[in-house]
ZAMARGU-4260 file (C-alpha; in steps of 0.2 Angstrom, whole numbers, plus 5000, padded with zeros to 4 digits):
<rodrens>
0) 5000/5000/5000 | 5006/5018/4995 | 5010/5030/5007 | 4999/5045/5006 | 5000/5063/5012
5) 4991/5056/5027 | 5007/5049/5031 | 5017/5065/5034 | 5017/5080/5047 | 5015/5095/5035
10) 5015/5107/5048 | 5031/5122/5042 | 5034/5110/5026 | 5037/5116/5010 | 5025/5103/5003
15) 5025/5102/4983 | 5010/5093/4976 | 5008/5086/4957 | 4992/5093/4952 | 4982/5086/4936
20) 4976/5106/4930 | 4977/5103/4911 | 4958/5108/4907 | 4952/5117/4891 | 4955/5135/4891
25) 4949/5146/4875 | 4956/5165/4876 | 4960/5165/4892 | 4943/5157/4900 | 4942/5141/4907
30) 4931/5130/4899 | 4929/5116/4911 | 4935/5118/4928 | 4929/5099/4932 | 4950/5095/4936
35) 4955/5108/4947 | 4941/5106/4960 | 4946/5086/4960 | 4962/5092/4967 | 4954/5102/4981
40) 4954/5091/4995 | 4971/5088/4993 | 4977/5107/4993 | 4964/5110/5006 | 4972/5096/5017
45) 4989/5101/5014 | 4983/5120/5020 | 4974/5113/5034 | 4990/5105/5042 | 5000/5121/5041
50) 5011/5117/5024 | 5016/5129/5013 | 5010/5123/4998 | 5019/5123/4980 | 5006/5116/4964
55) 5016/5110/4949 | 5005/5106/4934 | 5007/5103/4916 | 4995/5112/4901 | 4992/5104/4885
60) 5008/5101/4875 | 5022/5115/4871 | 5029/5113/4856 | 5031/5130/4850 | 5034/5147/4855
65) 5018/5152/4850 | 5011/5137/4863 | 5015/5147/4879 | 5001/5160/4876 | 4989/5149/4875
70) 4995/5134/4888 | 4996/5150/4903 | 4992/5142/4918 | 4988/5161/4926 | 4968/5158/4924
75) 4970/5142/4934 | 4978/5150/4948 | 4961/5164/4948 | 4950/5151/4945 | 4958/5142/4960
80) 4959/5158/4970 | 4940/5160/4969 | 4939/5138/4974 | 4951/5142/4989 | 4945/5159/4996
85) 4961/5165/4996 | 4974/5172/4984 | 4985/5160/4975 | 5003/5165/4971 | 5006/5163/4953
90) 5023/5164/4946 | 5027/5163/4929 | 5041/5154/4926 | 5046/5136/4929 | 5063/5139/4938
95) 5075/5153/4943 | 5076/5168/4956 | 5058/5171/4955 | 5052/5153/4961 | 5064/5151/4974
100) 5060/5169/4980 | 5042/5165/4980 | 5045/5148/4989 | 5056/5157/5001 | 5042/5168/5006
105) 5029/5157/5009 | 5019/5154/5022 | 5009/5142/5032 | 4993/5139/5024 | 4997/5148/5009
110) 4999/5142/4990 | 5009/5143/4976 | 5006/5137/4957 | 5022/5139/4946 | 5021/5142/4926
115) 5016/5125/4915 | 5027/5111/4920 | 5027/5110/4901 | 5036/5127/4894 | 5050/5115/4898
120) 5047/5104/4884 | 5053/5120/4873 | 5070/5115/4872 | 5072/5097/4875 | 5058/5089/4881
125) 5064/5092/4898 | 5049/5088/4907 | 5042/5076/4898 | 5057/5064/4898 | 5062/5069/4913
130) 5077/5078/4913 | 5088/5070/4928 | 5093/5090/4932 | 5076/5098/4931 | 5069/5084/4942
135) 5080/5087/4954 | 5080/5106/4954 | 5060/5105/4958 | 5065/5093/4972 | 5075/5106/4981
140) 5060/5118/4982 | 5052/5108/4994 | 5054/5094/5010 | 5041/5083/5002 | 5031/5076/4986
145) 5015/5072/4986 | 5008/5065/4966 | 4990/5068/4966 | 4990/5069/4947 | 4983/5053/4941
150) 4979/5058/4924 | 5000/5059/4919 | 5003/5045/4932 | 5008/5033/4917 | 5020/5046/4910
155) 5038/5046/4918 | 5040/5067/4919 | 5052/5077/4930 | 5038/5083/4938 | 5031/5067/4948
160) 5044/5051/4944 | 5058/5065/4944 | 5055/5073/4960 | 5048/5059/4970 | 5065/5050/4963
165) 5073/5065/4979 | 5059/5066/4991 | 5049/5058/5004 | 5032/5055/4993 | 5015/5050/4996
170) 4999/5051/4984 | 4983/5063/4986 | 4968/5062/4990 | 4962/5061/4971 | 4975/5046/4965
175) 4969/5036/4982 | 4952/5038/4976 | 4956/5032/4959 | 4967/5018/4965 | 4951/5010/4975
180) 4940/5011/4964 | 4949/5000/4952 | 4958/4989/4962 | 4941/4976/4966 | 4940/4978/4948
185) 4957/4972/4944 | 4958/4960/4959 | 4941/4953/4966 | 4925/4960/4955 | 4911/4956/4963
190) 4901/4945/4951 | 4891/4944/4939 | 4905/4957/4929 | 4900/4964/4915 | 4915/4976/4904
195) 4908/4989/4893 | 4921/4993/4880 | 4918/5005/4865 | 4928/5019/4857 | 4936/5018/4837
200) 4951/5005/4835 | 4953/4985/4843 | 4972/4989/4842 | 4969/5003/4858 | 4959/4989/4869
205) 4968/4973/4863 | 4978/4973/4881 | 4962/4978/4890 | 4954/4963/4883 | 4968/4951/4887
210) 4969/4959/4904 | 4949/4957/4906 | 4943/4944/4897 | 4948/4931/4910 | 4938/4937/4924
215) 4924/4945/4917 | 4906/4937/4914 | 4904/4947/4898 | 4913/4960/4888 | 4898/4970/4880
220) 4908/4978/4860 | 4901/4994/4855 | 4909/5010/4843 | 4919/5010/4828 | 4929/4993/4836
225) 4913/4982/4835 | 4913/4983/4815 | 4930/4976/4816 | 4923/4961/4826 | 4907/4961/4814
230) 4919/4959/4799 | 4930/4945/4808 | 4913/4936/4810 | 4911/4936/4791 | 4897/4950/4790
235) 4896/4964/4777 | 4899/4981/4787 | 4897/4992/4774 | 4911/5009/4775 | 4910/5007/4793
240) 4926/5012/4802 | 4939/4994/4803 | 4954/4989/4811 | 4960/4975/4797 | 4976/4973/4804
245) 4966/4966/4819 | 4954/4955/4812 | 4964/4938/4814 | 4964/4945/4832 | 4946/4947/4832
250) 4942/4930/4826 | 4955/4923/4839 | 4945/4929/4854 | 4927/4926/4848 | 4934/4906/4845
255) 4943/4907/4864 | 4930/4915/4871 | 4911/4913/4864 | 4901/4916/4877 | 4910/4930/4883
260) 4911/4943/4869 | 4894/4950/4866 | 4891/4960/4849 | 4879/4972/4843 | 4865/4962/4835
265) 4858/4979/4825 | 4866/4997/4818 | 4860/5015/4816 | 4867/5019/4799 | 4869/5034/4788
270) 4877/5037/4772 | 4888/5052/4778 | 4893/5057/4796 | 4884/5073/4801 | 4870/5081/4810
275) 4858/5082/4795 | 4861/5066/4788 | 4846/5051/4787 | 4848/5036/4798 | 4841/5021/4798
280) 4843/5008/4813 | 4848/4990/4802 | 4851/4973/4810 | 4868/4969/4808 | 4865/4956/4792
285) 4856/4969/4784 | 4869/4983/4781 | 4871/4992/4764 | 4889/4994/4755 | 4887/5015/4755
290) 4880/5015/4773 | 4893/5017/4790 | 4888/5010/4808 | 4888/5025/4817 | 4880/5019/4834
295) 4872/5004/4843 | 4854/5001/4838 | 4837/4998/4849 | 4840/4980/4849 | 4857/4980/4854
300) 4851/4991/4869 | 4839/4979/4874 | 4851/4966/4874 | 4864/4974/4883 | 4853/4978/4895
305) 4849/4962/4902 | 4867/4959/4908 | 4871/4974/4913 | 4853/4975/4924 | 4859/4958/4933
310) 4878/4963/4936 | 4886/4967/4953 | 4900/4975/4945 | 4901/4987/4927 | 4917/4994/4921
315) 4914/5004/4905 | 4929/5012/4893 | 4924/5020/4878 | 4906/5027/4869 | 4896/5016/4861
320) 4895/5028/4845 | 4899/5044/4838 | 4891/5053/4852 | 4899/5070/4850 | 4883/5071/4834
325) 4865/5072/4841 | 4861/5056/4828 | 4870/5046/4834 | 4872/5045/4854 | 4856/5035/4860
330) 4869/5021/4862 | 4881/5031/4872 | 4867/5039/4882 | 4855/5023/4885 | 4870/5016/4893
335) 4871/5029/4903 | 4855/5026/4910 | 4855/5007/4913 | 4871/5009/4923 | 4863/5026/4931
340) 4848/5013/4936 | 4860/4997/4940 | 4861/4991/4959 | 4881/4986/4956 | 4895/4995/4957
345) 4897/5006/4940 | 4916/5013/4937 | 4918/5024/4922 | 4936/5025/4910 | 4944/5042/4908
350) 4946/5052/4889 | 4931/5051/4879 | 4918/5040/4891 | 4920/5050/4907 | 4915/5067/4894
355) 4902/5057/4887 | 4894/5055/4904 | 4897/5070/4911 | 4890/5079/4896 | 4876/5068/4895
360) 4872/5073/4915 | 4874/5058/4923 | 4889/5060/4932 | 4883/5059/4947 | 4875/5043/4947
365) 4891/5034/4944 | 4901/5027/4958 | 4916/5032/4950 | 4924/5042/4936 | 4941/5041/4931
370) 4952/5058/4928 | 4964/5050/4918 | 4961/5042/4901 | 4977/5033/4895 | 4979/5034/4916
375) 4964/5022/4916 | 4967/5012/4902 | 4984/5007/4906 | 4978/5000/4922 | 4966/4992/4916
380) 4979/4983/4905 | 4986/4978/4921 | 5001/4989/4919 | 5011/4998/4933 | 5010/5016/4930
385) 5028/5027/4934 | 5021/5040/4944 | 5011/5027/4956 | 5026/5014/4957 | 5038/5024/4963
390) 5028/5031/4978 | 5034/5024/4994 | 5027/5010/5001 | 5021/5010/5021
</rodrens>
């Protein structure tokens, strides 16, 4: 078990936390502020116990000098000010006299966020193949290191694997959450267990299934990856979105596991992707060559929903169809409420799922929903992520 800021007296300590604060912002307004109130029972902790708190965070990706405008972390820090009560020291820069001047003058209770961890990658890459110096340097800006990021948690960056690699560590509040969530999942699931997997490629979920296919009941196909399966089964799928590279794969599984992987049985169709177009709902042996499957159909609902409406446990990664078009998210969002209805425990992947829910409005009926996408996914793979394993153990 990992240590967690629990685990440390924070009182007079220069405490630096790895926040996950990269949201979409659009000329200088913060479009979702979903990720930086997840952190806040982490930095409110921290303040509580008298640290003097130091936020780290990265910001899309920096590749340009024209990047830095628009990756400014400065409305995070007003928008967190407003969350907090109370001002938050921003200081626009990653390193040099100005952040060790501000670290110098903090203190107890109060809070810090440095410039995009990311303006690092300008020249080198710095942070995101943590740089050996720049991880090191962050280090010596505080006594301890808490990684409460779990969205870059599968990503080795000078900002979590390089600082925790000098400082006593622990995770936050948010990462312990996370962690909990999917460890019955990955360990003990309460049975029946039924995996949701959708989203557009079989390559991006063939270690999920490998991982899953083992202990779950049922592994329910949906999106652009269920035509791919449809095709390895020897049915016409029309100009629907397929993986051929992984169609030997997908004839593999259905032969080792038949009663496990659960198709669609029906398709809503259109002839072109858009919001205008016509649809028709089609059963699977019916499609046309000119039409694409653009989301599960009413039978394909109904089918799903009798195991998901008996199942203890429900993990879902990926929508069912394009959702982001009104036409096509009935799949997505009939999903949404058989698990919103389901008695069992329902945890819901990062990325594109965890918007589809949360856009749909049925967050809150979820028992959890993962911050971290490829976070997520790899765990669910069964894979160690770098900025969890190198947290001391208690």
């Amino acid at each position: 078990m990992k240590k967690t800021i629990r685990d440390y007296n924070l009182e007079n300590k220069r405490v630096i936390i790895r926040v996950d604060f990269n949201i979409p912002i659009q000329d200088g307004q913060i479009m979702d502020d979903t990720r930086i109130k997840a952190s806040l029972p982490t930095i409110l902790y921290a303040m509580e116990k008298g640290a003097k708190v130091i936020l780290l965070s990265h910001l899309g990706r920096v590749k340009t000098e024209e990047d830095l405008e628009q990756y400014n972390l400065q409305p995070v820090a007003k928008r967190l000010s407003e969350l907090l009560d109370q001002e938050v020291i921003f200081v626009n820069q990653t390193r040099g006299n100005l952040v060790e001047d501000a670290v110098s003058k903090l203190e107890n209770g109060q809070v810090l966020l440095l410039q995009n961890t990311r303006y690092e990658d300008l020249n080198g890459k710095k942070e995101s193949k943590n740089d050996p110096e720049l991880g090191a340097y962050w280090a010596s800006l505080g006594d301890i290191f808490i990684n409460d990021a779990f969205g870059t948690s599968h990503r080795a960056h000078a900002s979590n694997v390089g600082i925790a690699s000098h400082l006593p560590n622990g995770i936050g509040f948010l990462i312990e959450k996370e962690l909990n969530a999917f460890e019955p999942i990955l360990n003990n699931p309460e049975h029946p267990f039924t995996v949701i997997l959708g989203g557009a490629k079989v390559s991006d979920k063939i270690e999920v299934i490998e991982n899953l296919v083992k202990r779950a009941d049922q592994i329910l196909i949906g999106g652009g990856m269920a035509y791919t399966f449809l095709k390895a089964s020897g049915l016409s799928i029309g100009k629907s979105l397929c993986d051929e590279e992984h169609i030997d794969y997908c004839k593999n599984v259905m032969r080792q596991y038949p009663d496990q992987i659960v198709l669609p049985i029906d398709s809503v169709t259109a002839k072109e992707i858009s919001t205008d177009t016509e649809i028709q709902e089609r059963f699977i042996s019916d499609f046309k060559e000119d039409e694409i499957g653009l989301d599960i159909g009413y039978n394909t609902i109904k089918l799903f929903s009798q195991y998901i409406k008996n199942s203890k446990t429900i993990l879902w990664n990926g929508p069912l169809g394009m959702f982001e078009l009104d036409p096509f998210q009935k799949g997505t969002e009939a999903i949404c409420k058989l698990l919103k209805d389901s008695n069992g425990i329902t945890v819901v992947g990062g990325g594109d799922t965890a918007s589809a829910v949360e856009n749909l409005g049925y967050a809150e009926f979820m028992t959890h929903i993962s911050t971290g996408g490829g976070a997520s996914l790899e765990l669910l793979e069964g894979k160690q992520l770098s900025g969890i394993e190198i947290i001391h153990e208690k």
